[in-house]
N, C-alpha and C positions, 0 to 999 in steps of 0.2 A: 711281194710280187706274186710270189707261190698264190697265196689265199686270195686277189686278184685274178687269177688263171690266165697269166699270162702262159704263154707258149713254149719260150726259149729263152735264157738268161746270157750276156754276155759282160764278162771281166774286162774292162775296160782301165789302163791303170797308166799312161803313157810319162806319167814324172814319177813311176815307183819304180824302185830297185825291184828285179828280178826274183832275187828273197822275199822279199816282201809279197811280192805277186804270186810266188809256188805255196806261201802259206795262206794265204785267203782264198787261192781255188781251192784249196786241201781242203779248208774249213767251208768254204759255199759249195763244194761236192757232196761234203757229209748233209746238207738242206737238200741241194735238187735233186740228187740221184734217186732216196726214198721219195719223193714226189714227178719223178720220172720227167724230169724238167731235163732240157741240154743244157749244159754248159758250155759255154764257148767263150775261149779267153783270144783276146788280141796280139796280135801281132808276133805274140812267141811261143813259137813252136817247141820253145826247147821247156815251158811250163806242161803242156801235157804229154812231154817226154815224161814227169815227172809224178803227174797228178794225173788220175785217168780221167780229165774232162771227154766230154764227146766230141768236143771240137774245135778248130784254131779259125780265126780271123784275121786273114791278111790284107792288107793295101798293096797298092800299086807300086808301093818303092821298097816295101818289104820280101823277104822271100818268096820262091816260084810256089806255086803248088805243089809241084814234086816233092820241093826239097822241104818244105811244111812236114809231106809226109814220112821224107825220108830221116829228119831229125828226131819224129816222134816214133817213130818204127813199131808201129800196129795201126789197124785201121781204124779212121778219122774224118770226121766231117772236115772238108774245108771250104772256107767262103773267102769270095772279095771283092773286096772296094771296087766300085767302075763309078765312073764320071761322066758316061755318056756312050751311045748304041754301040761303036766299035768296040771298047772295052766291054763290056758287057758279054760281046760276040767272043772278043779275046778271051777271057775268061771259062767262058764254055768251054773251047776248042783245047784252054790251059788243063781244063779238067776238075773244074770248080764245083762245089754239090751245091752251091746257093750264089747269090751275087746279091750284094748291098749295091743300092741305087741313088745315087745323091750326089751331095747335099740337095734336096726338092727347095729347101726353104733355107736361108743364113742361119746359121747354127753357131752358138759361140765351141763346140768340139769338133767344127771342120775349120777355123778360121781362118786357114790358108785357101780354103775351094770359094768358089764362087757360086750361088745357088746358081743348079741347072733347071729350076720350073718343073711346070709338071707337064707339058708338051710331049717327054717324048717318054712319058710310062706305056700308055698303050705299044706307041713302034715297040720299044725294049722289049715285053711281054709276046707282041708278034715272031721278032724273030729269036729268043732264046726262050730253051725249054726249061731251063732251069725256075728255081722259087727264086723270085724276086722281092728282096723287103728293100721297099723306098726308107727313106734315111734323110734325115737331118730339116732340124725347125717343125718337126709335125708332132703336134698338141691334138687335144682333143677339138679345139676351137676350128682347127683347118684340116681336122682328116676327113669333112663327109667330100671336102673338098679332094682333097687327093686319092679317094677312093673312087671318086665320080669321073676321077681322070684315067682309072684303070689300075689300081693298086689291088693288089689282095692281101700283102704281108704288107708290114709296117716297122721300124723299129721307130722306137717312142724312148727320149733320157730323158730329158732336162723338162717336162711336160710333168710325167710322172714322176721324175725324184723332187718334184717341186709341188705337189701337189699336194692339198694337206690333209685328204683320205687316200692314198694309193690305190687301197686295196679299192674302194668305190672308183676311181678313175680310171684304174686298171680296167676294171670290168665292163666301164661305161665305154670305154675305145673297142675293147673286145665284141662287144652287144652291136655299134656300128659296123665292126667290120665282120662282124658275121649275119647280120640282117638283111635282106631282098631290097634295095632302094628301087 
C-alpha cells in the first residue's frame, strides 16, 4: 500500500482479540511511521494507549471522542463513522478531526448499514469543515463516480486487498482522485 502511495493506513481487526491487534499495530507502525504514513487503528482506543499510532477510528456505538482521547492520553487523531448529514454535523460539534461517510455503496464490512448513495456527499462537504473520506463498496470501477458526486478522500478495502497488483491499483485510484475531471 506504502509503494502504491496511498495516504493513510487503517487497522481494521473487529473478530481479533485485542492482543492480537496491539501486536500488528506495533509491527505495521515499525512500516508506516519510516514512510510517514498515519496509522489509524479501529475502534480501540485502548491499542494506541499502547502503540503510538496517530490515530483511532470510532463508530457510532463505540466511545465518545473525548473518551477516545482520554483512554489514550497524548494527542491523537480522531475520526468517525456517520451515516448521514446530522451525524456528520454531530461529529464536528463532538470534536472529530475527520468523519468516514458511508457506506456510499453495499459493502460486505458494513453489512449491518444500508448503502446511503451518493446524493448527499456534496450537502455533507457544504455544511462540515472537516476531511471527509466516503467509505464503503468504492472500487476503482465506481470512484470517477463518486468523485463526480463531490468526494475528495476516499477510503478503498475490499477493491484493493483484492486486487491483483495493489501497488498499480493503488496508484491508479490515487491518479483519479487527484486529477482535474
Amino acid at each position: 500500500m506504502i509503494e502504491g502511495d496511498v495516504d493513510l493506513i487503517q487497522l481494521r481487526g473487529k473478530e481479533k482479540p485485542i492482543d492480537q491487534l496491539v501486536d500488528l499495530a506495533a509491527e505495521l507502525h515499525q512500516i508506516t511511521l519510516p514512510a510517514s504514513i498515519p496509522l489509524i487503528v479501529n475502534d480501540h482506543a485502548e491499542i494506541a494507549a499502547k502503540v503510538p499510532v496517530e490515530g483511532v477510528h470510532v463508530g457510532q456505538d463505540d466511545d465518545s471522542i473525548a473518551k477516545a482521547r482520554e483512554k489514550v492520553g497524548r494527542e491523537i487523531i480522531v475520526g468517525k463513522s456517520t451515516h448521514n448529514v446530522a451525524q456528520a454535523a454531530a461529529a464536528q460539534d463532538e470534536g472529530a478531526d475527520y468523519i468516514g461517510f458511508g457506506p456510499i455503496f453495499a459493502t460486505p464490512t458494513k453489512p449491518d448499514y444500508q448503502s446511503i448513495g451518493l446524493t448527499n456527499i456534496k450537502r455533507v462537504d457544504g455544511e462540515v469543515a472537516l476531511p471527509i473520506f466516503c467509505i464503503g463498496g468504492i472500487k476503482i470501477e465506481n470512484l470517477a463516480q463518486v468523485i463526480a458526486a463531490g468526494a475528495r478522500r476516499v477510503a478503498i478495502v475490499s477493491g484493493l486487498l483484492q486486487a491483483n497488483d495493489l501497488v498499480k491499483y493503488a496508484r491508479a485510484c490515487k491518479k483519479l482522485l487527484t486529477s482535474d475531471f
